[in-house]
C-alpha positions in Angstrom: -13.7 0.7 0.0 -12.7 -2.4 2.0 -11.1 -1.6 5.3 -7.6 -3.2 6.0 -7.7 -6.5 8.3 -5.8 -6.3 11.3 -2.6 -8.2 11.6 -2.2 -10.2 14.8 1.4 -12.0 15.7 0.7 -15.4 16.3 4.0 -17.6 17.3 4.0 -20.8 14.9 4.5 -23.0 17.7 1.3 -21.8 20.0 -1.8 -24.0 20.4 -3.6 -21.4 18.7 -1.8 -21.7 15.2 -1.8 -25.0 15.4 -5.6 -24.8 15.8 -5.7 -22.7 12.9 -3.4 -24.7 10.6 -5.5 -27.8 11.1 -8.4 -25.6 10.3 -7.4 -24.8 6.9 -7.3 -28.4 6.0 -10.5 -29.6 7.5 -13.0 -26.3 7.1 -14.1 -26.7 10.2 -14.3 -24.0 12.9 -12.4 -23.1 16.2 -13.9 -21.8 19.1 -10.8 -19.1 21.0 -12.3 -18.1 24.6 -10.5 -15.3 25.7 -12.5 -15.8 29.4 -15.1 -13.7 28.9 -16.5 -14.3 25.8 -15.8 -17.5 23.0 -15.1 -16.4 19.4 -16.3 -19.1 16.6 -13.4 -18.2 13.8 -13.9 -19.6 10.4 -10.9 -20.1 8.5 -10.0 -18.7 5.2 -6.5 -18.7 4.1 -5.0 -15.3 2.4 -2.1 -14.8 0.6 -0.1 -11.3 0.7 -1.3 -9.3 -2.4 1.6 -9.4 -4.8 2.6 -7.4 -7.5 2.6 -8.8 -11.5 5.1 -7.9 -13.7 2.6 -6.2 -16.0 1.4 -4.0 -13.5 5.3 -3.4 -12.1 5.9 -2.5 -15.6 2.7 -0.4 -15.6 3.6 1.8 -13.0 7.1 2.4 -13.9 5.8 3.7 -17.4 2.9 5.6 -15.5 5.9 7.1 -13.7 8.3 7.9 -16.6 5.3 9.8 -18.0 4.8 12.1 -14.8 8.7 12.3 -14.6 8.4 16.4 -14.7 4.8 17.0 -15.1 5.4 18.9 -11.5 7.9 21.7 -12.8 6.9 24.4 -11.3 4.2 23.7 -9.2 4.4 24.9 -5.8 1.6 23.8 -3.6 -0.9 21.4 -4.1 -4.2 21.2 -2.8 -5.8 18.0 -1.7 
């Protein structure tokens, strides 16, 4: 399984999105030096994982179908 990537805050306005906005037009790499070490980032743009109608639908039906299925259950093990 994939592990999550880590969000960072970057204000719109800094020199460092502006690095990386004109990054994802030309390919090419920055270089962020943190003063101890520089960091060669290449950038790839992502968008936020949305969900389809079919699979909203999906999972409302999957959901409707386990409405219940619990009656009477009092501890589960996981």
């Amino acid at each position: 399984m994939a592990e999550a990537l880590k969000h960072i805050p970057v204000s719109p306005d800094s020199e460092l999105a502006r690095a990386l906005d004109a990054a994802k037009s030309t390919g090419d790499p920055i270089a962020v030096d943190t003063g101890d070490i520089i960091y060669e980032l290449f950038v790839s743009r992502t968008q936020p994982a949305t969900p389809s109608d079919v699979g909203i639908a999906r999972s409302i039906a999957g959901i409707k179908e386990a409405a219940g299925s619990w009656k009477g259950v009092e501890r589960l093990d996981c």
